[in-house]
PDB file of N, CA, C and O in Angstrom:
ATOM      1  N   UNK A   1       4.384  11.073  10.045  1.00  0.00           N
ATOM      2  CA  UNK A   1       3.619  10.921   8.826  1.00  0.00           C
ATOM      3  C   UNK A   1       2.211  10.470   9.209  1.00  0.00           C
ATOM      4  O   UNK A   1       1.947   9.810  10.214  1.00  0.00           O
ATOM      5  N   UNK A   2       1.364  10.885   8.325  1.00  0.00           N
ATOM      6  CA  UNK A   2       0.022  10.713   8.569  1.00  0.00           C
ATOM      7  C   UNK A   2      -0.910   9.488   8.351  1.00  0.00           C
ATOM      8  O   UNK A   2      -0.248   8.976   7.448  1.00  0.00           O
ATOM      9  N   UNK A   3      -1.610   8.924   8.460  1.00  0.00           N
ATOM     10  CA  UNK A   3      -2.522   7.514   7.944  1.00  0.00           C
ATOM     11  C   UNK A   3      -3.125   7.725   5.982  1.00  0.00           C
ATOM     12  O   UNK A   3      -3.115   6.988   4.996  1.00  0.00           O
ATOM     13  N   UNK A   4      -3.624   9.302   6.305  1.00  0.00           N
ATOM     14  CA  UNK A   4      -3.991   9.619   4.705  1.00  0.00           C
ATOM     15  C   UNK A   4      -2.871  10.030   3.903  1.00  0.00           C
ATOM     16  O   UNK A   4      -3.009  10.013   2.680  1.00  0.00           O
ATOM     17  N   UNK A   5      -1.265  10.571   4.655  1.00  0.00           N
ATOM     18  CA  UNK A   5      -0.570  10.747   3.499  1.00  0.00           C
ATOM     19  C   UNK A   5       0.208   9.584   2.911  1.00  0.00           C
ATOM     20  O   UNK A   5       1.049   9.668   2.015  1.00  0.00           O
ATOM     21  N   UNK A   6      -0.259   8.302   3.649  1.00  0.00           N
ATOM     22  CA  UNK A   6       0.618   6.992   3.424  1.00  0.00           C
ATOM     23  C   UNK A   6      -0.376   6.999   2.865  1.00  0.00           C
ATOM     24  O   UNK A   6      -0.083   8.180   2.684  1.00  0.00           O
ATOM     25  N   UNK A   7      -1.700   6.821   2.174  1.00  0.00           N
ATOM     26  CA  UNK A   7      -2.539   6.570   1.374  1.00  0.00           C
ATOM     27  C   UNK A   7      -2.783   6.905   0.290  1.00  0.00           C
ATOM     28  O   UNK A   7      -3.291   6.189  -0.573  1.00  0.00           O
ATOM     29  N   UNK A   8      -2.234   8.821   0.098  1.00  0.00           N
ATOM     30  CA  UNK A   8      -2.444   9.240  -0.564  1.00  0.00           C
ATOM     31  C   UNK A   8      -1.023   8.643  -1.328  1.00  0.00           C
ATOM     32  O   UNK A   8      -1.133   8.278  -2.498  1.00  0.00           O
ATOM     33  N   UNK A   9      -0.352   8.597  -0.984  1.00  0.00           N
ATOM     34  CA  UNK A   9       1.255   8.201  -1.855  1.00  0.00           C
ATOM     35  C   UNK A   9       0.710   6.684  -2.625  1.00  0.00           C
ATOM     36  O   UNK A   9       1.003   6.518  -3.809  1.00  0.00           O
ATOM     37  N   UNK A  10      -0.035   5.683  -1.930  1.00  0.00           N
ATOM     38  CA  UNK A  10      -0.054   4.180  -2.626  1.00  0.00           C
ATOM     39  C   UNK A  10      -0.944   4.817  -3.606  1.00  0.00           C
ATOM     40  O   UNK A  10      -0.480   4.880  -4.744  1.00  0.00           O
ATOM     41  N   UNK A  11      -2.359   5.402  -3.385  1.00  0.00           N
ATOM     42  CA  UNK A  11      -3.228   6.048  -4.607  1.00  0.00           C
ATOM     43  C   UNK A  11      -2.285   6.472  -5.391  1.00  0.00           C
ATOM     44  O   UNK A  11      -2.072   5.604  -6.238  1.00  0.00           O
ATOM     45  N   UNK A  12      -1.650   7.327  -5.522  1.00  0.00           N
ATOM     46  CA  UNK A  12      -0.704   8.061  -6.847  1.00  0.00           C
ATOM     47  C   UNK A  12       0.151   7.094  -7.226  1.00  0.00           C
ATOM     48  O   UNK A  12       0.526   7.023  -8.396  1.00  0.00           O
ATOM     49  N   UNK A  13       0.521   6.320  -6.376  1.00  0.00           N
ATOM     50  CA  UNK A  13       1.367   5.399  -7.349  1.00  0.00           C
ATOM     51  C   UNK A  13       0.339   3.966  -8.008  1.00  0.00           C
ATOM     52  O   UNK A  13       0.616   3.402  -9.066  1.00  0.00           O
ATOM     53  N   UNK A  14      -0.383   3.734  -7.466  1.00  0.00           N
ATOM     54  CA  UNK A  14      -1.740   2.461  -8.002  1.00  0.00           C
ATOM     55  C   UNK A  14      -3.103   3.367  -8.386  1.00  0.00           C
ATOM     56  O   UNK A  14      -4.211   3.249  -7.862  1.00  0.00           O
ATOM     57  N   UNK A  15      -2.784   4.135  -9.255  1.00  0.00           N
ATOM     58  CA  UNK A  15      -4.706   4.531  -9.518  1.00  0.00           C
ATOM     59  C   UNK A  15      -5.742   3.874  -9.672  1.00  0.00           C
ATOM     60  O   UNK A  15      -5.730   2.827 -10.320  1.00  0.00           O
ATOM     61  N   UNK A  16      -6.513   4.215  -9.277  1.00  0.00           N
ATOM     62  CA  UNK A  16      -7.864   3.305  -9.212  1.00  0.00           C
ATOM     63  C   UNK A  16      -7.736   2.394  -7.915  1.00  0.00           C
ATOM     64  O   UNK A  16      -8.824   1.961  -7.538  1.00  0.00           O
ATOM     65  N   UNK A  17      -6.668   2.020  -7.174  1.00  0.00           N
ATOM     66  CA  UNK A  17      -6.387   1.346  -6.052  1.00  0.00           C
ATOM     67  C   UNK A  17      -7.479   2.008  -4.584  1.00  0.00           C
ATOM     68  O   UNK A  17      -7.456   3.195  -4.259  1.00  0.00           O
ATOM     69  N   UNK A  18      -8.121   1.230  -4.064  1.00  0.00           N
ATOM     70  CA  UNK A  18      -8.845   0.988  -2.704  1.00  0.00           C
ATOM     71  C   UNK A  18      -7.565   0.747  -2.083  1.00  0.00           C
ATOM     72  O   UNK A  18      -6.700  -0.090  -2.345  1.00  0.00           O
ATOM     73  N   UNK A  19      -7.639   1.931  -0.936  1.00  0.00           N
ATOM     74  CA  UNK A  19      -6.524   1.728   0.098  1.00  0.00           C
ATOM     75  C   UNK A  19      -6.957   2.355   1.563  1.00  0.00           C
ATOM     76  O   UNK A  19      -7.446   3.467   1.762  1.00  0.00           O
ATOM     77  N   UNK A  20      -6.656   1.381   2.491  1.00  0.00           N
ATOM     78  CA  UNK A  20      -7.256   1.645   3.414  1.00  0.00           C
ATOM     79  C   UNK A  20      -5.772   1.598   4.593  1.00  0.00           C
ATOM     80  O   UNK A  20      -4.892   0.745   4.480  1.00  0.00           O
ATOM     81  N   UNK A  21      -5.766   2.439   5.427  1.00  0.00           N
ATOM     82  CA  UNK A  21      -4.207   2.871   6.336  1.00  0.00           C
ATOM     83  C   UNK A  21      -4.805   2.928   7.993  1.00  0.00           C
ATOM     84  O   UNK A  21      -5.655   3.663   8.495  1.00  0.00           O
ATOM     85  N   UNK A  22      -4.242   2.184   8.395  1.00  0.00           N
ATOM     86  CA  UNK A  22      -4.145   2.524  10.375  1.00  0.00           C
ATOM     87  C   UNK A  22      -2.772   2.965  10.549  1.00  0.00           C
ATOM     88  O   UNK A  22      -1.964   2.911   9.621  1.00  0.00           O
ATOM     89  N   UNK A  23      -2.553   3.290  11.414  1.00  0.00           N
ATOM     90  CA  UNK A  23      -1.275   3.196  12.111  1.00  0.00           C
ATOM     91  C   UNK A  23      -1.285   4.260  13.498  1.00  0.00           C
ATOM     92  O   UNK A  23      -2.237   4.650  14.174  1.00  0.00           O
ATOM     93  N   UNK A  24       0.294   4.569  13.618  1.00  0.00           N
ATOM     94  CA  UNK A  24       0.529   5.331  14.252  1.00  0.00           C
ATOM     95  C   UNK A  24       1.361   6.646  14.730  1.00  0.00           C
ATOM     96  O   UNK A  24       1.710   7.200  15.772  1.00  0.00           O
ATOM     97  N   UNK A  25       1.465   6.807  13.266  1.00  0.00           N
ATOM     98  CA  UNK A  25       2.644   7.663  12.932  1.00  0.00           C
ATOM     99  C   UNK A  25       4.043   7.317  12.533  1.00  0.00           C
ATOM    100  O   UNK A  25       4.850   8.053  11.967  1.00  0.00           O
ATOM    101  N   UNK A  26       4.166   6.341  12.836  1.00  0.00           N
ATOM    102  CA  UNK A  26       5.908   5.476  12.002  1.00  0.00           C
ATOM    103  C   UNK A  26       5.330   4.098  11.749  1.00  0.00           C
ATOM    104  O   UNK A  26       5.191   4.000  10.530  1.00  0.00           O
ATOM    105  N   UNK A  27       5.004   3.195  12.243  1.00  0.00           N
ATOM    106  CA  UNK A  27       4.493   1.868  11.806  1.00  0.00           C
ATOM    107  C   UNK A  27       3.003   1.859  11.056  1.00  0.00           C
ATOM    108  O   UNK A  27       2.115   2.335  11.763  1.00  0.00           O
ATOM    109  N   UNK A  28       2.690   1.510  10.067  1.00  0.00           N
ATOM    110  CA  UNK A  28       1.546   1.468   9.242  1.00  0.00           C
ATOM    111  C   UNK A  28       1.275   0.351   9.086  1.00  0.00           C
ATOM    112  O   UNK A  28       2.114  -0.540   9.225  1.00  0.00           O
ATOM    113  N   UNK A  29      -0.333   0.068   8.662  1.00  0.00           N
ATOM    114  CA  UNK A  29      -0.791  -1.041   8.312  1.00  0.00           C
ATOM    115  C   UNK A  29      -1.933  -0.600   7.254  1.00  0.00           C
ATOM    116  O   UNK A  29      -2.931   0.096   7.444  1.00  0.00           O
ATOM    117  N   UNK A  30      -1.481  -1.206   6.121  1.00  0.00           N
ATOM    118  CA  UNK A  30      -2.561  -0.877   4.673  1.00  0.00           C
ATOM    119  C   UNK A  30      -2.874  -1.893   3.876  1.00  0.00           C
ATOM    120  O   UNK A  30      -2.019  -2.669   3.450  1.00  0.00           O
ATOM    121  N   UNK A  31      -4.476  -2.008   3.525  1.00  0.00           N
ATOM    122  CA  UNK A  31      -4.820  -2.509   2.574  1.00  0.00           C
ATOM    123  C   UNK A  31      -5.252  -1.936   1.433  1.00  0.00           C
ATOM    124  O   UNK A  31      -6.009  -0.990   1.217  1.00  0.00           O
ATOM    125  N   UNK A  32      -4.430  -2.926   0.496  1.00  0.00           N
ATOM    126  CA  UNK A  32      -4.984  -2.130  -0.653  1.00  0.00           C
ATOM    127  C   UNK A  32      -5.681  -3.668  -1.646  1.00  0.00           C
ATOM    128  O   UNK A  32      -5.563  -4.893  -1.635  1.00  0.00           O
ATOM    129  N   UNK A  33      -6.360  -2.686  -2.349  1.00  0.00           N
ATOM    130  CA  UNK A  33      -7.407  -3.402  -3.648  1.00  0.00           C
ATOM    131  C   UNK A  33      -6.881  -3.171  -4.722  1.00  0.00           C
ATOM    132  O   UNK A  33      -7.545  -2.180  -5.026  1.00  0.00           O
ATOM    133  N   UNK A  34      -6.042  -3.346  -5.731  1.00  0.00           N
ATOM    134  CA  UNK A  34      -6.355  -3.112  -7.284  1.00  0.00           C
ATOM    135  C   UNK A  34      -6.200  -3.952  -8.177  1.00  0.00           C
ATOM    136  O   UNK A  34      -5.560  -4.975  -7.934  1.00  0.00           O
ATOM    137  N   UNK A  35      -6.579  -3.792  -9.035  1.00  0.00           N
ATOM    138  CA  UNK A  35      -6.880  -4.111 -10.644  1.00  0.00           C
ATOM    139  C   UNK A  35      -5.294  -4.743 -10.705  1.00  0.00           C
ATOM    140  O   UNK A  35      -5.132  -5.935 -10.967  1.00  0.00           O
ATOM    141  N   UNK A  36      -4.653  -4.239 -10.557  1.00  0.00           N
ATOM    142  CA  UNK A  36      -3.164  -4.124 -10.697  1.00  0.00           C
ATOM    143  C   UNK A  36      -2.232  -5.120 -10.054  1.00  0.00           C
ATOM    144  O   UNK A  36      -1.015  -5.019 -10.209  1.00  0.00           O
ATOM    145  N   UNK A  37      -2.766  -6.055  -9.353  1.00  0.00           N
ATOM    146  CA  UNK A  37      -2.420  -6.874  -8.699  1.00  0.00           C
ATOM    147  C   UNK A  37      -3.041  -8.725  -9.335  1.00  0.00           C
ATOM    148  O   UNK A  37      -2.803  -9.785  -8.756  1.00  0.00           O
ATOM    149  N   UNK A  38      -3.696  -8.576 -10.407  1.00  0.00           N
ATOM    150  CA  UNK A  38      -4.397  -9.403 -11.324  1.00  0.00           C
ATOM    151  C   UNK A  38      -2.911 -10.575 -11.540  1.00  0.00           C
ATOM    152  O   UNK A  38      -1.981 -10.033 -12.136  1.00  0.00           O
ATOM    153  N   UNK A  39      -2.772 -11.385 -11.308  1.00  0.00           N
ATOM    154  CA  UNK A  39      -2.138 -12.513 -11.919  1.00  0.00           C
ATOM    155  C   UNK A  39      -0.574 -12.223 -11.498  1.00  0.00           C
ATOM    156  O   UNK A  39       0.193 -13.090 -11.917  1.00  0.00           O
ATOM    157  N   UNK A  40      -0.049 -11.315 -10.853  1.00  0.00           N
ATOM    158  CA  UNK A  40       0.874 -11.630  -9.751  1.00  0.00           C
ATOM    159  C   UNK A  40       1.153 -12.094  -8.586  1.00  0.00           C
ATOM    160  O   UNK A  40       0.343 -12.077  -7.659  1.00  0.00           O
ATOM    161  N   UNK A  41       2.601 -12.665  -8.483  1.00  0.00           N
ATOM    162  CA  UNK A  41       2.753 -13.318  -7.424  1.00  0.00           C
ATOM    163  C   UNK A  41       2.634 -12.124  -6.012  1.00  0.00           C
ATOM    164  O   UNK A  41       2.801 -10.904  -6.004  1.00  0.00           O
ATOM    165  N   UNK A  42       2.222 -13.231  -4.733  1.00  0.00           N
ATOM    166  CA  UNK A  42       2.363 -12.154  -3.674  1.00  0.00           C
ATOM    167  C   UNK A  42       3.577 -11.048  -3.561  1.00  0.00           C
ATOM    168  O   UNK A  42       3.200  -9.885  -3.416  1.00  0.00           O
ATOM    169  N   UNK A  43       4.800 -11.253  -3.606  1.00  0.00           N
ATOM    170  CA  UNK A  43       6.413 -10.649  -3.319  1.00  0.00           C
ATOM    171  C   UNK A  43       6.255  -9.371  -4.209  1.00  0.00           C
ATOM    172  O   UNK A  43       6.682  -8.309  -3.757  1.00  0.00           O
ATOM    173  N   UNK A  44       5.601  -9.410  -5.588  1.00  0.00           N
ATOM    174  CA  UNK A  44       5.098  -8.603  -6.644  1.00  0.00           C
ATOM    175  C   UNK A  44       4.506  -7.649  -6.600  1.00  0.00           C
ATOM    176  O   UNK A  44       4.831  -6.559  -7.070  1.00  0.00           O
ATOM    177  N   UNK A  45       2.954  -8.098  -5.667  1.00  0.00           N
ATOM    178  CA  UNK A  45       2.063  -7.065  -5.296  1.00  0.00           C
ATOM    179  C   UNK A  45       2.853  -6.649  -4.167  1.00  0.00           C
ATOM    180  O   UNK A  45       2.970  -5.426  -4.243  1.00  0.00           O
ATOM    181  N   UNK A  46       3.552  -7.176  -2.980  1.00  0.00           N
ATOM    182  CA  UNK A  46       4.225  -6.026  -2.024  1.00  0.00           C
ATOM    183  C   UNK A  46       5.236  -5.020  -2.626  1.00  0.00           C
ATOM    184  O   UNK A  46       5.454  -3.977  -2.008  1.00  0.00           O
ATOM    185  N   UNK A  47       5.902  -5.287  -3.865  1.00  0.00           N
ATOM    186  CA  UNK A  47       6.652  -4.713  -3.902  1.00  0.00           C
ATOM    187  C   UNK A  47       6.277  -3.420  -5.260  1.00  0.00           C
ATOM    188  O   UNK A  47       7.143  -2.739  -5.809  1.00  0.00           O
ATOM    189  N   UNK A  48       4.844  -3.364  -5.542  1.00  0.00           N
ATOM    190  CA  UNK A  48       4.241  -2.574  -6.020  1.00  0.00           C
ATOM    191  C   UNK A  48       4.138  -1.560  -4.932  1.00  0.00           C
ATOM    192  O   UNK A  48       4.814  -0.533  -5.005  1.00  0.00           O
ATOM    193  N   UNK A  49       3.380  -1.768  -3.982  1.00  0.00           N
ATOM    194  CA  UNK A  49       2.887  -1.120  -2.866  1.00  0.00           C
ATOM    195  C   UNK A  49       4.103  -0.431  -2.374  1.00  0.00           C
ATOM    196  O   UNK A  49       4.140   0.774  -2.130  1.00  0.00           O
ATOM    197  N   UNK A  50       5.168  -1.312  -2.231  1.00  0.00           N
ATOM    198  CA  UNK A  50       6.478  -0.240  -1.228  1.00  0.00           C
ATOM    199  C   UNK A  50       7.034   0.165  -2.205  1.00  0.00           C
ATOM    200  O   UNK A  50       7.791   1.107  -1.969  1.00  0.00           O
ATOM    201  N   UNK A  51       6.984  -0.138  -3.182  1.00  0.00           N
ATOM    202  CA  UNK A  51       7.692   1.494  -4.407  1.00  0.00           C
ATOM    203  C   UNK A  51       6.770   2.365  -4.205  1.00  0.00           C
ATOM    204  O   UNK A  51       7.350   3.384  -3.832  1.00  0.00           O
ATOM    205  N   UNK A  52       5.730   2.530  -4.238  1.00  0.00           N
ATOM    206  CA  UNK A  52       5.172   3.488  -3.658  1.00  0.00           C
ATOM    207  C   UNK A  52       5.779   4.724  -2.839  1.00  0.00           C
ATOM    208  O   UNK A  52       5.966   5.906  -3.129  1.00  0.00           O
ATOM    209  N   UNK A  53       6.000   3.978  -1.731  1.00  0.00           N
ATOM    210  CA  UNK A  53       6.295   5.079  -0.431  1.00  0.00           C
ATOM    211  C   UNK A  53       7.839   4.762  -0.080  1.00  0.00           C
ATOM    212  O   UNK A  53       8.286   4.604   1.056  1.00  0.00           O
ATOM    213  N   UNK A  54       8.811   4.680  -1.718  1.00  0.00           N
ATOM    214  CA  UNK A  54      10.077   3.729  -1.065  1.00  0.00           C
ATOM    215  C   UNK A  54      10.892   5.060  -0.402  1.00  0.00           C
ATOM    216  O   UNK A  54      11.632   5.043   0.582  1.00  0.00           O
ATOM    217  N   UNK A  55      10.414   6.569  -1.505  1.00  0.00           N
ATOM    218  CA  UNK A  55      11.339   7.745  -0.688  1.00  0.00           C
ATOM    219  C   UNK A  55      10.934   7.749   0.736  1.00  0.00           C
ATOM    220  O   UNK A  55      11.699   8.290   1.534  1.00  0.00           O
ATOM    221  N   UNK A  56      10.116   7.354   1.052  1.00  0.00           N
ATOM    222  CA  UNK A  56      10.013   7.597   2.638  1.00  0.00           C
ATOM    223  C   UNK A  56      10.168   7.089   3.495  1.00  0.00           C
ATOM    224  O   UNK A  56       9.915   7.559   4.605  1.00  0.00           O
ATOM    225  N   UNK A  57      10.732   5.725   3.250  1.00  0.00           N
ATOM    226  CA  UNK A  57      11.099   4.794   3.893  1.00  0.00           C
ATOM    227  C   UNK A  57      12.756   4.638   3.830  1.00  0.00           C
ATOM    228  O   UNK A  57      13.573   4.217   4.648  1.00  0.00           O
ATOM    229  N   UNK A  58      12.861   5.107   2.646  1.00  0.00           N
ATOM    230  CA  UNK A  58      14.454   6.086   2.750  1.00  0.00           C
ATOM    231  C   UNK A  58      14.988   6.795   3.616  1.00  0.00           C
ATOM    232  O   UNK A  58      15.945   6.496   4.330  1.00  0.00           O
ATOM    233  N   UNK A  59      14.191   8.090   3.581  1.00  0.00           N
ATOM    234  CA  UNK A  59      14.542   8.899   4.330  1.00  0.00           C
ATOM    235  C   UNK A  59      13.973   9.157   5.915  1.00  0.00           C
ATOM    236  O   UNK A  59      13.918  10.244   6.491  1.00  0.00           O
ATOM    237  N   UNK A  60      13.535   7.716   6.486  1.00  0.00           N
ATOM    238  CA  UNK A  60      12.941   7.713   7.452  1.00  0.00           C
ATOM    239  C   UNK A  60      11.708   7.772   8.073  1.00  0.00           C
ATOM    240  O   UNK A  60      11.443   7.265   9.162  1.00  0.00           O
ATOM    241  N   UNK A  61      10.836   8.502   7.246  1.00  0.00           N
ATOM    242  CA  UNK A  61      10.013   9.384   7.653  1.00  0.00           C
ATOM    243  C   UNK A  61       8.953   8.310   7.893  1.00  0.00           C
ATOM    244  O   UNK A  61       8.056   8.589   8.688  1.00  0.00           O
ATOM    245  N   UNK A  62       8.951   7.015   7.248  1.00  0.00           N
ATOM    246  CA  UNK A  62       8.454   6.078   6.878  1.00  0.00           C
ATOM    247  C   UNK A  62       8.790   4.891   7.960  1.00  0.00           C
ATOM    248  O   UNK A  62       9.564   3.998   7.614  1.00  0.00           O
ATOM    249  N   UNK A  63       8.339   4.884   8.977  1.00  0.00           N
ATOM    250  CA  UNK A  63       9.441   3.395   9.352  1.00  0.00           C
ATOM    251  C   UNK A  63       9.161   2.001   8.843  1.00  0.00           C
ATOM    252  O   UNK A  63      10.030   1.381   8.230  1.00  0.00           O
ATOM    253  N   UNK A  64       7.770   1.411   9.124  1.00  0.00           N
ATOM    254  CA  UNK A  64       7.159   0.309   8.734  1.00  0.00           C
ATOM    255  C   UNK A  64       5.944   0.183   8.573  1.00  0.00           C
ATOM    256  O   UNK A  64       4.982   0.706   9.134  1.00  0.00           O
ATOM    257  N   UNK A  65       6.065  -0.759   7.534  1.00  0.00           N
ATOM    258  CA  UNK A  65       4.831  -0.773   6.365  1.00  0.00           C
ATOM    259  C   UNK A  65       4.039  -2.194   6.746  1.00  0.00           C
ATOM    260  O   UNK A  65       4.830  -3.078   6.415  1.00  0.00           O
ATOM    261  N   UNK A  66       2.893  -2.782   7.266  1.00  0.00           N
ATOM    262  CA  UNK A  66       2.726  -3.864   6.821  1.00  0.00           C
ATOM    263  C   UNK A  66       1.344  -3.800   5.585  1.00  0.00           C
ATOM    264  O   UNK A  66       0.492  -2.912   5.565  1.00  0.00           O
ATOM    265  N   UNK A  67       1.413  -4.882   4.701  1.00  0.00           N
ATOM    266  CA  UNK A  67       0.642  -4.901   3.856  1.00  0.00           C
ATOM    267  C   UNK A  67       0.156  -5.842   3.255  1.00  0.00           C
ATOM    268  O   UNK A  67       0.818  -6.819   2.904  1.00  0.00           O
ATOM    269  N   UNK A  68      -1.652  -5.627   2.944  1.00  0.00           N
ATOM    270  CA  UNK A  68      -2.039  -6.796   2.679  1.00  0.00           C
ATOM    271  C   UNK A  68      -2.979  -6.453   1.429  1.00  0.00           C
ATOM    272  O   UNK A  68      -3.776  -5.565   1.123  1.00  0.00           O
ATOM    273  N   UNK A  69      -2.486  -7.573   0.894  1.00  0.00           N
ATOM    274  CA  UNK A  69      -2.940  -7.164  -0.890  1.00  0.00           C
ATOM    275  C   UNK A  69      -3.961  -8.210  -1.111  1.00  0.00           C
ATOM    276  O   UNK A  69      -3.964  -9.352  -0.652  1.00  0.00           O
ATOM    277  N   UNK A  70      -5.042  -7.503  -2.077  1.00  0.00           N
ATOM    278  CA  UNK A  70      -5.945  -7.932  -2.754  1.00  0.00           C
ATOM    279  C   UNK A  70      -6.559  -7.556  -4.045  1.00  0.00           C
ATOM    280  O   UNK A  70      -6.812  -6.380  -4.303  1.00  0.00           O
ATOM    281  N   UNK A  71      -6.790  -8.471  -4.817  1.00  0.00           N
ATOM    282  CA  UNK A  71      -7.224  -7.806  -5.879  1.00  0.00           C
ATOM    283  C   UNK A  71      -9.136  -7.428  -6.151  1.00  0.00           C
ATOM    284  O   UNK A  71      -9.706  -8.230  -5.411  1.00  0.00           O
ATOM    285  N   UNK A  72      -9.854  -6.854  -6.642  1.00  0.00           N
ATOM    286  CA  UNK A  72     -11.120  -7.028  -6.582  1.00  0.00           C
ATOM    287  C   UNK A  72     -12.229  -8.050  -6.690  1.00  0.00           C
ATOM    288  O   UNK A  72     -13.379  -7.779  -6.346  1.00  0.00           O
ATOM    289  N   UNK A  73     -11.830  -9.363  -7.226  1.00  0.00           N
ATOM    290  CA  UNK A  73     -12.686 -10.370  -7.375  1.00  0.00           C
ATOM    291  C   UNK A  73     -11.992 -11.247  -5.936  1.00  0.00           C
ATOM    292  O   UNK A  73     -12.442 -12.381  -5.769  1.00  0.00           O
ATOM    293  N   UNK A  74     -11.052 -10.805  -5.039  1.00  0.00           N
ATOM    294  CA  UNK A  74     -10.658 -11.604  -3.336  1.00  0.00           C
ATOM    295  C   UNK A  74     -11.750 -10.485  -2.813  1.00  0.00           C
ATOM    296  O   UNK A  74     -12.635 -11.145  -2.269  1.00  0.00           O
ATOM    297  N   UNK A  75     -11.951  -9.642  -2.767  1.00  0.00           N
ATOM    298  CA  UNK A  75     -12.554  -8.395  -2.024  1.00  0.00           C
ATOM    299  C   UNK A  75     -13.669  -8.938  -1.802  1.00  0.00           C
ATOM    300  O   UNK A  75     -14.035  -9.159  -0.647  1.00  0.00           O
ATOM    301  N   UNK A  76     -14.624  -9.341  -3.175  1.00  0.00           N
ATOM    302  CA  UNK A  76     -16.024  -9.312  -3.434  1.00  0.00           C
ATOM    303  C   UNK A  76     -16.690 -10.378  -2.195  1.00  0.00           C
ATOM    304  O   UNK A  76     -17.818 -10.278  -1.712  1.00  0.00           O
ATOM    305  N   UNK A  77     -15.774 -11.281  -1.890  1.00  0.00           N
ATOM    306  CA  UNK A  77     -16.828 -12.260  -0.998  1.00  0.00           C
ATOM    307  C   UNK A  77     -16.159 -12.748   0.205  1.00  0.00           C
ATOM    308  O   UNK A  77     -16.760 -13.481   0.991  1.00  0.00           O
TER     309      UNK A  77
END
């Protein structure tokens, strides 16, 4: 799996979400930004993010995710 198609999957599932992906083909590392993450707990926003990409982490294709959440007013400074 690719760095942009793990990106493109958190975008479709968080619109408007800033997401940014390294990895290396099975282990990933992504940040994401959204709106959507406003007044939840941390466990909340991860588990926004890995519904995201949960079929693929299902079916393998996906191995590991790490992730670090922010919302836009943590971003700004």
């Amino acid at each position: 799996m690719e760095t942009e198609a793990v990106a493109t999957l958190i975008r479709h599932g968080l619109p408007g979400a800033e997401v940014e992906v390294t990895g290396d083909g099975s282990h990933f590392e992504a940040v994401v930004v959204s709106e959507a993450f406003s007044g939840l707990t941390p466990i909340k926003k991860q588990r926004l993010v890995m519904d995201t990409v949960k079929a693929q982490i299902a079916s393998g294709e996906l191995h590991a995710l790490s992730i670090k959440t922010l919302t836009p007013e943590k971003d700004e400074g």
